[in-house]
C-alpha positions in Angstrom: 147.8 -96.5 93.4 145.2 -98.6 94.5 145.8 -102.2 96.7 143.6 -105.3 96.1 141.7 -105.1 98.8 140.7 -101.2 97.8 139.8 -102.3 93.6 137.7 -105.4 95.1 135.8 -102.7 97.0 135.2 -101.0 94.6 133.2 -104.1 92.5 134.9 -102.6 89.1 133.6 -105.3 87.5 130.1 -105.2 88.9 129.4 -101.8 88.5 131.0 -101.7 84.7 128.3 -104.7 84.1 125.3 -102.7 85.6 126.2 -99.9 83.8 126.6 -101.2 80.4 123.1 -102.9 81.2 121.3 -99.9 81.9 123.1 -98.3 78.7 121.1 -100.9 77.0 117.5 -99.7 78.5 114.5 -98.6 76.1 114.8 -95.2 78.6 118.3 -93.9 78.0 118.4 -95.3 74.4 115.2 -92.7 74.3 117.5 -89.9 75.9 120.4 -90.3 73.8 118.4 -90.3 70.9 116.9 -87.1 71.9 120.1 -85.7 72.1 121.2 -87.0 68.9 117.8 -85.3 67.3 118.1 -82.0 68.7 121.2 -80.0 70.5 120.4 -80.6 74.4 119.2 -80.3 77.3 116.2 -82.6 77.0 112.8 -82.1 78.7 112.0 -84.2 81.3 108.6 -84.2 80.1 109.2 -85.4 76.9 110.8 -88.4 78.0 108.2 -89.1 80.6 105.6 -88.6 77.6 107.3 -91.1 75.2 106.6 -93.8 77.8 102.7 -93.2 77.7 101.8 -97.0 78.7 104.0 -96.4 82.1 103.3 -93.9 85.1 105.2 -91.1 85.4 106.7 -91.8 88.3 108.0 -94.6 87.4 109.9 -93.0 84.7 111.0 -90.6 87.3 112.5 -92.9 89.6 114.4 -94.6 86.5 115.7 -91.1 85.2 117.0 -90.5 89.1 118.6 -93.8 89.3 120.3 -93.3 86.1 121.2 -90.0 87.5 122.8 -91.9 90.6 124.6 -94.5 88.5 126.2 -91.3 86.8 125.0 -92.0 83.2 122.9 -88.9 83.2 122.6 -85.8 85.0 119.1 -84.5 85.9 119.4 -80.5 86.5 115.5 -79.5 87.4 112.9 -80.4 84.9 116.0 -81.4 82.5 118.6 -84.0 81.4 121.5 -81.3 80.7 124.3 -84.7 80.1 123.7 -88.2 78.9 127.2 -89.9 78.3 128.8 -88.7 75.7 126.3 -85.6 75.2 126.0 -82.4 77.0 124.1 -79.6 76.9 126.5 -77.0 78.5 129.9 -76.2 76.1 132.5 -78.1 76.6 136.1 -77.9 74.9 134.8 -81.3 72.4 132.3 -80.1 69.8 131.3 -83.1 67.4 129.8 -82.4 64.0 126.5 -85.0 63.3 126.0 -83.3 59.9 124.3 -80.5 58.1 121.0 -81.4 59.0 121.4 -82.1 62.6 124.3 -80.0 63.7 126.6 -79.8 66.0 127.2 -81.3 70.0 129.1 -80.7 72.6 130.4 -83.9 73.8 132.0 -84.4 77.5 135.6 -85.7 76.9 137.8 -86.6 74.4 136.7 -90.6 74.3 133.1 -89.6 74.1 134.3 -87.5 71.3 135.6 -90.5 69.6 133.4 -92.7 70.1 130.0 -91.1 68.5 131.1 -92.2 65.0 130.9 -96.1 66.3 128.1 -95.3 68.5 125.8 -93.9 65.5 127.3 -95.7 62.7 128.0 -93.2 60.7 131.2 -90.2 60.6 131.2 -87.4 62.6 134.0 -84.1 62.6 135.6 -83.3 66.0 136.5 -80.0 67.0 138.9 -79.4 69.5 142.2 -77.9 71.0 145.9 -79.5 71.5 146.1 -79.9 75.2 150.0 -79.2 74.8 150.0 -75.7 73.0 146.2 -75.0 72.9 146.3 -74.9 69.3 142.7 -75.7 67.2 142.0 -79.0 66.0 139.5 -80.7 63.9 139.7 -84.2 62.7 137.1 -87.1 61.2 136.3 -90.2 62.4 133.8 -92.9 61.0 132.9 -95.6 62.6 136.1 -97.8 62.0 138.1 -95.1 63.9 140.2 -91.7 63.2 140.9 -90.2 59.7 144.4 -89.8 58.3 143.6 -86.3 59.3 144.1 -87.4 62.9 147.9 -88.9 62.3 149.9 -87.5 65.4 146.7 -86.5 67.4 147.0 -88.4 71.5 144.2 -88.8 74.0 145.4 -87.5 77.2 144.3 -89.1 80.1 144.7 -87.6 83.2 143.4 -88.2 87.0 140.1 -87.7 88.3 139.7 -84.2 89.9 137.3 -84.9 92.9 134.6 -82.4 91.5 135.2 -83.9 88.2 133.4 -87.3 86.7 135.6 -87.0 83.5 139.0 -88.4 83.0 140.0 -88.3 79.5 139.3 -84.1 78.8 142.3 -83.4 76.2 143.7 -84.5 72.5 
């Protein structure tokens, strides 16, 4: 439990309003996209190329501070996670369709969120955090499938190596 004084420190508010801004930039719209297009991690170079009327380094700095506002993680010459997508395997795998396969996602509300986020349905594959049995469900972008009746997010606390919260159905 938190006091007053410690969740006005924070600046909740202030930092959820930078971060949905800078989920609205032309640059991590570009990321997500790439992700999207092809299974992950994405080239730093590639990025850096699609913004050809820009110098690199500006580009740079913006992928770093995206990095720092923890909407992405830079890992060398790579984005290896843009919220929801990863690059590494995780226990969400989400199902785009045939064409474009399959993505690990980072938590269980990035996993249900893709469907909204592209407009279109995606499957989710997954395991009951209670008994570790698989799972698979739908969702479209009005929310879960009758497949999904009975099905709970678990939210849990924040490890303090951990950026994710919400890691189980």
């Amino acid at each position: 439990m938190r006091t007053a004084a410690e969740l006005i420190a924070l600046d909740v508010e202030g930092r959820g309003a930078a971060r949905r801004a800078a989920r609205e930039t032309e640059l991590l719209r570009r990321v997500l996209r790439a992700f999207v297009d092809q299974a992950g991690p994405v080239r730093v170079d590639e990025i850096v190329s699609a913004f050809p009327a820009q110098p690199s380094e500006s580009v740079l700095e913006a992928l770093a501070k995206l990095d720092e506002e923890d909407l992405l993680r830079l890992d060398a010459e790579r984005v290896d996670l843009a919220y929801p997508f990863s690059a590494s395997p995780t226990a969400f795998v989400i199902d785009l369709d045939e064409v474009s396969g399959q993505r690990f996602v980072c938590c269980a509300i990035d996993a249900l969120g893709i469907a909204p986020m592209l407009g279109r349905r995606v499957r989710i594959w997954s395991w009951c955090h209670h008994c570790a049995a698989p799972m698979e469900l739908s969702v479209d972008p009005s929310g879960p499938g009758p497949d999904a009746d009975g099905v709970m997010v678990w939210v849990g606390k924040r490890a303090e190596d951990e950026r994710r919260a919400c890691d189980s159905l």
